[in-house]
C-alpha positions as CSV (number, residue, x, y, z in Angstrom):
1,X,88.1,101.9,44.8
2,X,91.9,102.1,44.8
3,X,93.6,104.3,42.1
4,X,94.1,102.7,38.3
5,X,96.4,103.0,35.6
6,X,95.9,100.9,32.2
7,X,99.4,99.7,30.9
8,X,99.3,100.1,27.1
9,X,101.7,97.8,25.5
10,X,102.2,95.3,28.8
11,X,105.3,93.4,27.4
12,X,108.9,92.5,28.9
13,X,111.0,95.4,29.9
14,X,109.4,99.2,30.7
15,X,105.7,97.8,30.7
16,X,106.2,95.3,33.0
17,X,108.5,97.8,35.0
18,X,105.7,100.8,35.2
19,X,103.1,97.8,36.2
20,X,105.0,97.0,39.0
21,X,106.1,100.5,40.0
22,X,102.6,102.1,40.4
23,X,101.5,98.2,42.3
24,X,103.8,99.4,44.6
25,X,101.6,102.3,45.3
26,X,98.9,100.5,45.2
27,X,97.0,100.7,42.1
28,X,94.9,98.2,40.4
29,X,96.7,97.7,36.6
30,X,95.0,96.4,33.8
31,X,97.6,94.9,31.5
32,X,96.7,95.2,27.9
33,X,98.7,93.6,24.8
34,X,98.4,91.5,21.9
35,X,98.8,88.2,23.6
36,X,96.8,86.9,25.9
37,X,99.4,84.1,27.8
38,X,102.3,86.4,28.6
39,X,99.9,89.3,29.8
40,X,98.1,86.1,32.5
41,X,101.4,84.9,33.4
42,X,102.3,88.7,34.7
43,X,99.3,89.6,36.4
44,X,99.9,86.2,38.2
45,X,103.5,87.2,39.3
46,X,101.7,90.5,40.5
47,X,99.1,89.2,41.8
48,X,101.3,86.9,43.8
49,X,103.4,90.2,44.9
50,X,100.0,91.4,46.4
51,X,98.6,93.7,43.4
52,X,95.6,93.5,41.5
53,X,95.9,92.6,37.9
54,X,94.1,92.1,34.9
55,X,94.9,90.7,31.7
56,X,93.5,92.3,28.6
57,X,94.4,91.3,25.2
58,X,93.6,93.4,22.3
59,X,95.0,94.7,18.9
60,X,95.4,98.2,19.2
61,X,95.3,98.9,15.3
62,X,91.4,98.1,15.4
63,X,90.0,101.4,15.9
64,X,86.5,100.0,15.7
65,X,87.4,97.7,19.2
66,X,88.6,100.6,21.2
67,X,85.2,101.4,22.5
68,X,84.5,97.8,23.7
69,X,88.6,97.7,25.3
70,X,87.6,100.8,27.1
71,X,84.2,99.0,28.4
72,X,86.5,96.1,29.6
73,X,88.9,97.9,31.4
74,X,86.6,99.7,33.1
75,X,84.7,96.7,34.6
76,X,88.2,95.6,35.3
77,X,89.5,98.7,37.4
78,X,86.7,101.5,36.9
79,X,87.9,104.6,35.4
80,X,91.4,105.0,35.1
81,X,93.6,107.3,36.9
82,X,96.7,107.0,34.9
83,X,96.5,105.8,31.4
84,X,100.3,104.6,30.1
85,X,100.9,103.9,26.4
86,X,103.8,103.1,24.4
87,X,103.0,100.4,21.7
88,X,105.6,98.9,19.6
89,X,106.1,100.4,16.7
90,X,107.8,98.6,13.1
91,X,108.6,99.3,9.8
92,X,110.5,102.2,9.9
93,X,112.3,103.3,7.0
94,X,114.9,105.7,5.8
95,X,113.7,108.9,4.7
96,X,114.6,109.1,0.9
97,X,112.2,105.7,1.2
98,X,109.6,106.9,2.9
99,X,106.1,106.8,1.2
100,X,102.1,108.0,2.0
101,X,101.7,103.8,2.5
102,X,104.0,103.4,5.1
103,X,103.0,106.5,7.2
104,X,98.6,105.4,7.1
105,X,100.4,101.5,7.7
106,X,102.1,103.4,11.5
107,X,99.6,106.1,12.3
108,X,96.7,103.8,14.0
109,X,99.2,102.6,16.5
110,X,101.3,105.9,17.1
111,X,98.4,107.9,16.9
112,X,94.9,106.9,16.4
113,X,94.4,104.6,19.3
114,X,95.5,106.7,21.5
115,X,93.8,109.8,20.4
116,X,90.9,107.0,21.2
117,X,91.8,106.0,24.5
118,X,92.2,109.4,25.8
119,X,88.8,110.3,24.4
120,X,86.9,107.4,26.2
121,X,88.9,107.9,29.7
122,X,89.8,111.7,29.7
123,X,85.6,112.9,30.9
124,X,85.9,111.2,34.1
125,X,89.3,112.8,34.7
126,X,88.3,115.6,34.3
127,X,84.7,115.7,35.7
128,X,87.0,114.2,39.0
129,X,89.6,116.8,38.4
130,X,92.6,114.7,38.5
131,X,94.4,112.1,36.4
132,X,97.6,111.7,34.1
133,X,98.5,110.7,30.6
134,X,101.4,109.0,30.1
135,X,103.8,108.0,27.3
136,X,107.4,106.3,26.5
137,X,108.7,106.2,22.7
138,X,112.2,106.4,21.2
139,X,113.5,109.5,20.6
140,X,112.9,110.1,16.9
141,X,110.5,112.8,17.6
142,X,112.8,114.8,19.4
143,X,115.9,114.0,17.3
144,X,116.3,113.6,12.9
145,X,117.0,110.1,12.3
146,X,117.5,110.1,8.8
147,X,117.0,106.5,8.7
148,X,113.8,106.4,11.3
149,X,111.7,109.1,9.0
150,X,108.4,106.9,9.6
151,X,108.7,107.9,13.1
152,X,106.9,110.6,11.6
153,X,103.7,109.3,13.4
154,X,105.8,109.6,16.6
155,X,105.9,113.3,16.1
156,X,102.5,113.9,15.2
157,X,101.6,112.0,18.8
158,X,104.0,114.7,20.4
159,X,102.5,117.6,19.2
160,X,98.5,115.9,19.9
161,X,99.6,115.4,23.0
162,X,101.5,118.7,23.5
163,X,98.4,120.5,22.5
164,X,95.9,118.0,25.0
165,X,98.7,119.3,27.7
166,X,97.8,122.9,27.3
167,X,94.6,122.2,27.6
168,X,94.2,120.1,30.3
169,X,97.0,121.0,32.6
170,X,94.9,123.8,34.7
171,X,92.0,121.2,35.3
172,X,94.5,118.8,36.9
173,X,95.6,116.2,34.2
174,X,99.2,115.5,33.6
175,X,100.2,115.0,30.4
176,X,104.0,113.3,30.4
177,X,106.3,112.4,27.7
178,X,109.4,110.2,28.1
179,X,111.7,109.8,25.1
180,X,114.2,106.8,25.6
181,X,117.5,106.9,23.5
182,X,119.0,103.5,25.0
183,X,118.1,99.8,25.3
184,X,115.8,98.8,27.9
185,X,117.1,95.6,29.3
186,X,114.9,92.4,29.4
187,X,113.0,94.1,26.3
188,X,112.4,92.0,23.1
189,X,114.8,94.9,21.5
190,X,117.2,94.2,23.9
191,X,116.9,90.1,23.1
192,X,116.9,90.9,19.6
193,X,120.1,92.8,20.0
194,X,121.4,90.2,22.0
195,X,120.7,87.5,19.8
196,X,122.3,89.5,16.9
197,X,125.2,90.2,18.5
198,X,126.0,86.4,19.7
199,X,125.5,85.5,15.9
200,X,128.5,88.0,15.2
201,X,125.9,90.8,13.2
202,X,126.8,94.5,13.6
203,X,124.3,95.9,16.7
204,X,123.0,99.6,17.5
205,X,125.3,100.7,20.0
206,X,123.5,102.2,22.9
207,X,123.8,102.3,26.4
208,X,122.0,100.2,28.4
209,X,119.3,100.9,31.0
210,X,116.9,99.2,33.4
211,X,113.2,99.4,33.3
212,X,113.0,99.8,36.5
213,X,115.1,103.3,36.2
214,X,112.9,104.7,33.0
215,X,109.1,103.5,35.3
216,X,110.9,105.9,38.2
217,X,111.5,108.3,35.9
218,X,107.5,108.0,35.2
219,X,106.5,107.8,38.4
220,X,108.1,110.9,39.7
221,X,107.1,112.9,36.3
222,X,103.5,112.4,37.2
223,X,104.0,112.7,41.2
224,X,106.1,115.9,40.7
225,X,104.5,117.8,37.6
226,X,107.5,119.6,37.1
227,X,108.1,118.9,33.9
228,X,106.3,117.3,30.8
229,X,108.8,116.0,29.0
230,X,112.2,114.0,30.1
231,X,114.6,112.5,27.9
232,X,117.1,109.4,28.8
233,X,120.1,109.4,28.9
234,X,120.6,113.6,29.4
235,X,123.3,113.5,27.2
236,X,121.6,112.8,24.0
237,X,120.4,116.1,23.6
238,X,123.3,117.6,24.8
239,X,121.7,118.3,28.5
C-alpha cells in the first residue's frame, strides 16, 4: 500500500495545501472535517489531479466517536504514516475574562482528540518503526497574547506533544510543530478578514502567506528531522 497521512481539519487554506503537498508524493489522504460536501468536492479535485482521496466527516469534540473515525480511516488508507492536525479553534478570550468554563469548552478540540488519535495510530508506527506527527496552530503558545489567554489549551497540546517527542524520537516518529503568526490566504480567517475589511471594520494586521509555503514548510520538517518546531514568519520571535 502507498504511504498515508490523515488531514485533521481538511478545510480551505493550509489543509487543503498539506493534502495536496504529500499527493504530490504520492500518499493516499483521508480528508477529515465537519462537513461532509466541501471535504467530497476536494478529494474530487484530487482525485482528478491523480491522488487518492477520501472524504471523512466527523466532529472531533466527540471523544466517544474517535474510536470508530480511527476504524474508518483505516479501511480508507490502512494505518497512517503521517497524521496532520490543526482544528479550528473559537472562543478565545482576554485573560482578565478567562474562566474554568471556557478552558473544558476548548480542551476536546486542542487537546483531547488528539491525545486520541495519536493513541489509536501511534502502535503501528511504532511496531513499523517509522511515522510522523504533525501539527499547525497560531502562535499563542509560543507568544503571551493577553487577549488569546484560552489558547491555554494550545499550550497544554505543546507540552503533550513535546513530551510524546522525547519519547518517540529514537524509535523513528517525528513529532513537528508549526506555529503560524500570519494569515493563510484562501482560509475562512483570511475571508473573514476580507470581508471585514471591505465593510470598513478595523482588521488584525498580519502579513500574509500562502498555504502552499506553510505545507513546504511541513513537508520538509518531517523529510529533514532537523528541527521540531518552526515558527512563520522568523521575525516574530525575533529570529
Amino acid at each position: 500500500m502507498p504511504n498515508s497521512i490523515a488531514i485533521f481539519g481538511a478545510g480551505p487554506g493550509l489543509g487543503q495545501a498539506v493534502a495536496r503537498r504529500y499527493a504530490l508524493e504520492g500518499y493516499a489522504i483521508a480528508l477529515i472535517a465537519r462537513r461532509q460536501e466541501p471535504l467530497e468536492g476536494l478529494a474530487a479535485a484530487l482525485g482528478r489531479e491523480g491522488a487518492t482521496a477520501h472524504a471523512i466527516a466527523a466532529d472531533l469534540t466527540d471523544a466517544e466517536a474517535i474510536p470508530g473515525l480511527a476504524e474508518q480511516i483505516r479501511a480508507a488508507v490502512g494505518d497512517l504514516d503521517v497524521i496532520y492536525y490543526s482544528a479550528p479553534m473559537r472562543g478565545n478570550v482576554p485573560a482578565t475574562e478567562l474562566t474554568s468554563k471556557n478552558l473544558r469548552e476548548l480542551m476536546p478540540i486542542s487537546v483531547y482528540a488528539l491525545v486520541d488519535l495519536v493513541h489509536a495510530f501511534l502502535p503501528q508506527m511504532l511496531e513499523r518503526g517509522h511515522g510522523a506527527i504533525l501539527t499547525a496552530t497560531g502562535p499563542s503558545p509560543l507568544l503571551p497574547l493577553p487577549q488569546l489567554s484560552a489558547a491555554a489549551g494550545l499550550a497544554t497540546q505543546r507540552n503533550y506533544l513535546q513530551a510524546l517527542q522525547a519519547a518517540v524520537t529514537e524509535q523513528g516518529i517525528f513529532v513537528g510543530r508549526l506555529y503560524i503568526g500570519a494569515t493563510i490566504r484562501h482560509s475562512a480567517f483570511h475571508t473573514q478578514q476580507e470581508a471585514a475589511r471591505a465593510a470598513g471594520q478595523p482588521v488584525i494586521d498580519l502579513p500574509l502567506v500562502d498555504p502552499e509555503h506553510l505545507a513546504d514548510l511541513l513537508f520538509d520538517m518531517q523529510a529533514q528531522r532537523a528541527q521540531h518546531e518552526a515558527v512563520y514568519p522568523a521575525s516574530l520571535l525575533g529570529q
